[in-house]
C-alpha positions in Angstrom: 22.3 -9.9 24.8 19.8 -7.6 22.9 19.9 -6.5 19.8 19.8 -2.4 18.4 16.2 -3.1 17.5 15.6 -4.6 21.2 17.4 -1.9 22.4 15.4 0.7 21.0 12.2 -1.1 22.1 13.1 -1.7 25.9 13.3 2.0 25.5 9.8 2.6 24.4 8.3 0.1 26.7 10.6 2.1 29.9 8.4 5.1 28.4 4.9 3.8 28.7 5.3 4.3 32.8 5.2 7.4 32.1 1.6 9.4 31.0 3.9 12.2 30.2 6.9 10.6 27.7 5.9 11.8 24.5 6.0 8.0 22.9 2.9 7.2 24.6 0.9 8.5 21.8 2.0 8.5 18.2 0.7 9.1 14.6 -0.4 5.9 12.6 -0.4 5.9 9.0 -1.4 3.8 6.1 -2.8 3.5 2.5 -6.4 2.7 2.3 -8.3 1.2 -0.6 -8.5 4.4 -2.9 -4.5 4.0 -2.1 -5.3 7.7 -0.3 -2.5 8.0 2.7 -4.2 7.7 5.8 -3.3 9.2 9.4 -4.4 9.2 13.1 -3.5 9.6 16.6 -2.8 6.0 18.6 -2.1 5.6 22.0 0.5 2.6 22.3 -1.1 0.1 25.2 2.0 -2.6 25.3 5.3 -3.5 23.9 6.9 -6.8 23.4 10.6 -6.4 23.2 11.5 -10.1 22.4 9.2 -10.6 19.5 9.6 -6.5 18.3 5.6 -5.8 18.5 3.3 -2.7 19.8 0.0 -3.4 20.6 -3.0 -0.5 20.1 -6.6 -0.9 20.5 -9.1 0.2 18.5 -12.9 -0.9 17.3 -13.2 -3.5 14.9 -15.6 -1.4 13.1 -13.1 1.5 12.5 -12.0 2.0 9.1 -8.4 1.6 9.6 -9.1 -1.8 10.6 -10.5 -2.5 7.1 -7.9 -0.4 5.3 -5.1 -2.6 7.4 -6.8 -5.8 6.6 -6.6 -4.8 2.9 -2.8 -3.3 3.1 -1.1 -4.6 6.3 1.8 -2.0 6.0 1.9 1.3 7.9 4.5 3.8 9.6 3.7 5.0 13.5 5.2 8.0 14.0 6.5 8.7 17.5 7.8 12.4 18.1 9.1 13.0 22.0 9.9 17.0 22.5 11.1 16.6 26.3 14.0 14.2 24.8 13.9 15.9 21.1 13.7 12.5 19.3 11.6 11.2 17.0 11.1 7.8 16.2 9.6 6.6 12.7 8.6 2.7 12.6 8.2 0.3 9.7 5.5 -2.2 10.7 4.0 -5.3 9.6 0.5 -5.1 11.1 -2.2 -7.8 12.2 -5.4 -8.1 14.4 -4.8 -9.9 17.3 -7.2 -12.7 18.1 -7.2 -13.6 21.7 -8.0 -10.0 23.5 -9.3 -11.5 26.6 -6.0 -10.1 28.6 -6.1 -6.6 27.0 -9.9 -6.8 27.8 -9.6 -6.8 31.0 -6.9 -3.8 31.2 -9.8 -1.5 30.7 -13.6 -3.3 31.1 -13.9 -1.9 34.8 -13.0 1.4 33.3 -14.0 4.6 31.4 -12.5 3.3 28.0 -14.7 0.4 28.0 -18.0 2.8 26.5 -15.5 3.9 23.4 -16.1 0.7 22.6 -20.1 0.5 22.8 -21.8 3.0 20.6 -24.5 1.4 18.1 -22.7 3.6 15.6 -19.0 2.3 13.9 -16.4 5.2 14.1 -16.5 8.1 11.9 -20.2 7.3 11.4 -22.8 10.5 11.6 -24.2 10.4 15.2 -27.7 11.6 14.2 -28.1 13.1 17.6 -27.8 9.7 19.0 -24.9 8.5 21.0 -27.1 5.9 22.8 -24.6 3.0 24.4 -25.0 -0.2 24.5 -22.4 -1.9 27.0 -23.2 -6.0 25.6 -21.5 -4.6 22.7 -18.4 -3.1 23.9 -16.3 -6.3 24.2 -17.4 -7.7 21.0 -16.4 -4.0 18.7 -12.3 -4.1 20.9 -9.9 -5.2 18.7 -6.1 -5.2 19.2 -4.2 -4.6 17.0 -0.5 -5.5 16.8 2.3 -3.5 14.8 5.2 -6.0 13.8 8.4 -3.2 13.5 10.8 -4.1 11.0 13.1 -1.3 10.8 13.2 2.0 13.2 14.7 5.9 11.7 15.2 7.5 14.9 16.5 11.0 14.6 17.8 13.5 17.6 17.1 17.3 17.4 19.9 19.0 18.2 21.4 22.6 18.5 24.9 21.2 18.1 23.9 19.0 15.0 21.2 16.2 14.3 21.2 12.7 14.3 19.8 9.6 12.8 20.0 5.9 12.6 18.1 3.4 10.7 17.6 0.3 12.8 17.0 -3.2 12.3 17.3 -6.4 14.3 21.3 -6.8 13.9 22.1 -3.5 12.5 22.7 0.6 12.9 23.4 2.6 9.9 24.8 6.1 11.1 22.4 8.1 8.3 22.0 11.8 6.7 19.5 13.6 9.1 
């Protein structure tokens, strides 16, 4: 039997076979070293229900990988406006060390080149976006949100709704 935290997971995983499900793509944020709040699109790539984990890749070399490294906390923010929920997520986060599987999701693809600029992200180009493929397995990194506790709220005309969730408990909450 699952727990509400399980619960609400299966749910998010049931909407990654879907491109259009609005929880395919959700707002990271975090503290970085100047404790400045921090924020950026992610797509979510996998979700363990047992173990309560989100996976998202990223290059090593980005700065939130640094800034996570430094301050492993952050809040992914997942909004949905077909279903009019929005799901905020406490999270433990950590790099994950054996990508090999989640490599080969996309090394015969497209998103393999994000991956294989000379240049880290958020680094001026210089009018040089020159790729190098040998070093597009070497800059993936996974990254792997641990959830703690879940707000979800409903939008509603006839009243909104939230919960805070965590692994054996629901807390009916003010929206």
């Amino acid at each position: 039997m699952m727990n509400p935290k399980q619960d609400c997971m299966t749910e998010l995983k049931k909407a990654l076979e879907s491109r259009e499900h609005g929880w395919r793509t959700g707002t990271l944020a975090n503290i970085d070293q100047d404790l400045q709040p921090q924020a950026r699109t992610v797509v979510i790539r996998d979700v363990d229900v047992n173990h309560g984990s989100i996976f998202i890749f990223t290059d090593v070399r980005s700065p939130k990988v640094t800034q996570l490294k430094a301050n492993p906390r952050a809040t992914l923010v997942l909004w949905c406006p077909n279903i009019q929920q929005q799901l905020r997520l406490s999270c433990s986060v950590s790099e994950v060390h054996n990508t090999s599987d989640y490599w080969r999701q996309i090394a015969h693809s497209r998103a393999r080149l994000d991956y294989a600029t000379k240049y880290a992200p958020g680094s001026p180009l210089n009018a040089d976006l020159t790729m190098n493929e040998s070093l597009a397995e070497q800059n993936f990194c996974v990254l792997q949100l641990n959830v703690e506790t879940i707000d979800r709220l409903w939008i509603s005309h006839q009243g909104h709704r939230r919960q805070r969730i965590g692994a054996d408990s629901v807390i009916d909450i003010c929206p």
